[in-house]
MITI-375014 format. One line per 10 residues: number of its first residue (from 1); for each residue x, y, z of N, C-alpha, C. Coordinates in pm, 1 decimal, padded with zeros to 6 digits. Layout:
N
NUM	X/Y/Z/X/Y/Z/X/Y/Z; ...
END
This chain:
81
1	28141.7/07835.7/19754.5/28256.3/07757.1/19791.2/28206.0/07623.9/19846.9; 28276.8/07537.8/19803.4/28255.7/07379.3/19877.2/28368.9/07374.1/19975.7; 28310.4/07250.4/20061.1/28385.8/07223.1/20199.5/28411.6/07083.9/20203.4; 28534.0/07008.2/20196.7/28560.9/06910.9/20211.4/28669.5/06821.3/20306.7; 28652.6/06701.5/20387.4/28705.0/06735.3/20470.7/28881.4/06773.6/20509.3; 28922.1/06788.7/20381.6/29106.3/06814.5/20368.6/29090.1/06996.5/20307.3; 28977.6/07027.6/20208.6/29019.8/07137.0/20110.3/28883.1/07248.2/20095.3; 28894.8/07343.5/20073.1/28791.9/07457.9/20100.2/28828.2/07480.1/19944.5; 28726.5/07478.0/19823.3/28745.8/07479.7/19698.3/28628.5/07528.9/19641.2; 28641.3/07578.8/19522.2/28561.8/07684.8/19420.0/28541.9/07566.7/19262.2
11	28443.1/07561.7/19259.5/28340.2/07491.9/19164.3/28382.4/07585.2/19029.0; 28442.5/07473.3/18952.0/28428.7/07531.6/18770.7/28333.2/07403.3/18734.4; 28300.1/07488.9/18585.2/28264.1/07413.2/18443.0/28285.7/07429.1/18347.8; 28283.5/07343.6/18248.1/28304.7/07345.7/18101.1/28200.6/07477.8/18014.9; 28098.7/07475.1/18088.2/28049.8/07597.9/18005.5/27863.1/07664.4/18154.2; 27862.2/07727.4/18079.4/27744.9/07824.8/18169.7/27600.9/07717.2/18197.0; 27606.3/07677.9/18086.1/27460.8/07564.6/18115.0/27494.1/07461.0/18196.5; 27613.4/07383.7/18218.1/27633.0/07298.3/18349.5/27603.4/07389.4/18480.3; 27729.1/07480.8/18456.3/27699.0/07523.8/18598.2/27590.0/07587.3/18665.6; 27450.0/07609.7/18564.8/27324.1/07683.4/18574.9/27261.8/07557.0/18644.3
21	27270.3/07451.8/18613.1/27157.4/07337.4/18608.4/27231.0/07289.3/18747.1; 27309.8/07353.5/18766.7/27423.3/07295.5/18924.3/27327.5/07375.8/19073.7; 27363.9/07529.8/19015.5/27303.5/07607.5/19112.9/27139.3/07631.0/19120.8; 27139.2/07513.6/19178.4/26935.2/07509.1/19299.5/26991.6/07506.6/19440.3; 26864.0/07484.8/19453.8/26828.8/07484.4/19582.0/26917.6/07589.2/19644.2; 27049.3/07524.5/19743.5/27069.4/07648.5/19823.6/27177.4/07747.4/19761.5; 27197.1/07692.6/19659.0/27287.6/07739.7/19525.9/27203.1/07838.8/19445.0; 27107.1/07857.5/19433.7/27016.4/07936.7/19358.0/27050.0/08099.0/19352.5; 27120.1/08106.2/19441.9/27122.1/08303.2/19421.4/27273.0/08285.8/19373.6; 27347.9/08193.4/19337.6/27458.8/08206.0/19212.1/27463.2/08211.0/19090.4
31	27520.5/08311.8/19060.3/27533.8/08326.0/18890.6/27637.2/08268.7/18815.1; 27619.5/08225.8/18734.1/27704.9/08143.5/18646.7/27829.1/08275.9/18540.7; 27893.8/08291.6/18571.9/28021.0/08344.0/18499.7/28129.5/08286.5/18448.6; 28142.2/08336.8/18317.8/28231.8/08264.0/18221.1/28414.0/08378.9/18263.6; 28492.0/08309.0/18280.9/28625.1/08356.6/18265.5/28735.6/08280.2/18162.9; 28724.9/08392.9/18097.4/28849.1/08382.8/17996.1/28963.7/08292.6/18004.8; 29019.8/08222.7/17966.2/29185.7/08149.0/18026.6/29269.3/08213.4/18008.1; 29298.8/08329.2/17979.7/29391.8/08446.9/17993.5/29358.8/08532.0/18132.9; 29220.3/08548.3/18170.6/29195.5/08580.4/18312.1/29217.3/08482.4/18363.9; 29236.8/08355.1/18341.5/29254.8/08259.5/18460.8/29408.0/08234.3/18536.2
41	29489.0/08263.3/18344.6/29603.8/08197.8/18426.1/29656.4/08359.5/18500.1; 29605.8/08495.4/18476.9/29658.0/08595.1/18550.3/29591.8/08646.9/18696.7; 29498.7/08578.2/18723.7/29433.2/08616.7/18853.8/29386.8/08496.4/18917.6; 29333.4/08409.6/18885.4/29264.5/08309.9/18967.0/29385.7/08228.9/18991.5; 29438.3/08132.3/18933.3/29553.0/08105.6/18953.3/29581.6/08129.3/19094.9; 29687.5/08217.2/19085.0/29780.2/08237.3/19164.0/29700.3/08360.9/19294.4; 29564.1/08393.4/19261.2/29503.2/08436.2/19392.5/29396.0/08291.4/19427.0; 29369.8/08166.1/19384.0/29330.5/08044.6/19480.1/29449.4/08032.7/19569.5; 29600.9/08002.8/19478.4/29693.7/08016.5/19574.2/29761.4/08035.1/19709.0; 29715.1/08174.0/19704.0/29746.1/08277.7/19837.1/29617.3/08272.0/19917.4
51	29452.5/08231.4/19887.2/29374.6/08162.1/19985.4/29376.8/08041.8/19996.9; 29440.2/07976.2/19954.2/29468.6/07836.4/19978.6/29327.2/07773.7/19968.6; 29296.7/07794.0/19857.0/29198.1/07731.5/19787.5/29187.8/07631.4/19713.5; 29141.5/07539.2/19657.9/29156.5/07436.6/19537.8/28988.4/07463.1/19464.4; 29030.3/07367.3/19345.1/28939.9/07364.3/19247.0/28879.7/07259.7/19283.0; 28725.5/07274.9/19251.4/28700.1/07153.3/19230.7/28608.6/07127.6/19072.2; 28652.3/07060.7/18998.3/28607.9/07077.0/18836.8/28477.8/06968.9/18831.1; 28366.7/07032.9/18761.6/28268.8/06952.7/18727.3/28181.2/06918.7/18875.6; 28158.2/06953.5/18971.4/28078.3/06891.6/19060.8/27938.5/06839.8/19007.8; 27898.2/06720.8/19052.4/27783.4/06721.4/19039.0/27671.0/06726.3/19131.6
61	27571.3/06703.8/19158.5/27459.9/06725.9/19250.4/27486.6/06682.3/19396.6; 27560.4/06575.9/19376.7/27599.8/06491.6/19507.5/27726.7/06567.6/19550.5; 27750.2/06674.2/19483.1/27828.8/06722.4/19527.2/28031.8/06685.3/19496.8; 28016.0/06594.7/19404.5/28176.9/06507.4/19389.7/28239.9/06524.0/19241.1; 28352.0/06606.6/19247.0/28364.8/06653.4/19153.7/28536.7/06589.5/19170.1; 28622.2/06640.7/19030.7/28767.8/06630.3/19056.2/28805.5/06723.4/19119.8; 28901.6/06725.6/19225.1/28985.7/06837.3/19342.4/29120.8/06833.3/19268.7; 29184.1/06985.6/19249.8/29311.5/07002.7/19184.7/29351.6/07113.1/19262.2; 29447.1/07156.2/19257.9/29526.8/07236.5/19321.8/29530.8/07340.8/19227.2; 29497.6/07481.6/19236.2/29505.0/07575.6/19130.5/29603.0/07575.5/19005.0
71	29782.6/07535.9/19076.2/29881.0/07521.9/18971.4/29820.6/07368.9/18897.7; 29754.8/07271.8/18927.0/29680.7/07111.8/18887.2/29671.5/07204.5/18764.4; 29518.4/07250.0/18821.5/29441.2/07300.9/18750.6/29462.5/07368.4/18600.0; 29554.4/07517.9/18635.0/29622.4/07521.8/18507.5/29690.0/07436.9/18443.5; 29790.9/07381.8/18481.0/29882.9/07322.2/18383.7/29767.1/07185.3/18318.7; 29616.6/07109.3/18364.1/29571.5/07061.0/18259.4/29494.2/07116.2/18189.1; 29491.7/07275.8/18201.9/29431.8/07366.9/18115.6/29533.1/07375.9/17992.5; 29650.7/07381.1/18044.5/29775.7/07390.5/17921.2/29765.2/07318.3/17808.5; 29746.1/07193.2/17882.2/29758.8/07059.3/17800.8/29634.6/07059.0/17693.3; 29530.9/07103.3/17703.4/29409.7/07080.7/17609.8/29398.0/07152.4/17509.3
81	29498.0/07297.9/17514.5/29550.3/07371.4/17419.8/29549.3/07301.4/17268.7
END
């Protein structure tokens, strides 16, 4: 989880090799897992929700990625359909 100073948010990527080359250093004992967008829009979703979590898409090393709000999040998952 990242910490920012408005939002407490969970790191996606476009695919397993970004997010591999993401997790060093103190990131290193994370594993990179792929979820389905049928698991996304039925569990992650709407359980970031209820922890009042956000996304944050693409981080990079410095740590600065886009911040979305889980419902953000899906609905520009919709759109790329």
């Amino acid at each position: 989880m990242l910490n920012t100073e408005d939002e407490d948010c969970i790191p996606v990527w476009p695919n397993k090799e970004f997010a591999e080359d993401w997790a060093t250093e103190e990131w290193s004992h994370c594993t990179a897992e792929a979820i389905s967008l049928n698991k996304w829009y039925e569990r992650w979703s709407r359980g970031l929700e209820e922890d009042e979590l956000s996304v944050v898409v693409f981080p990079d090393k410095e740590l600065k990625g886009l911040i979305l709000f889980p419902d953000e999040f899906e609905e520009a998952l919709k759109k790329q359909k």
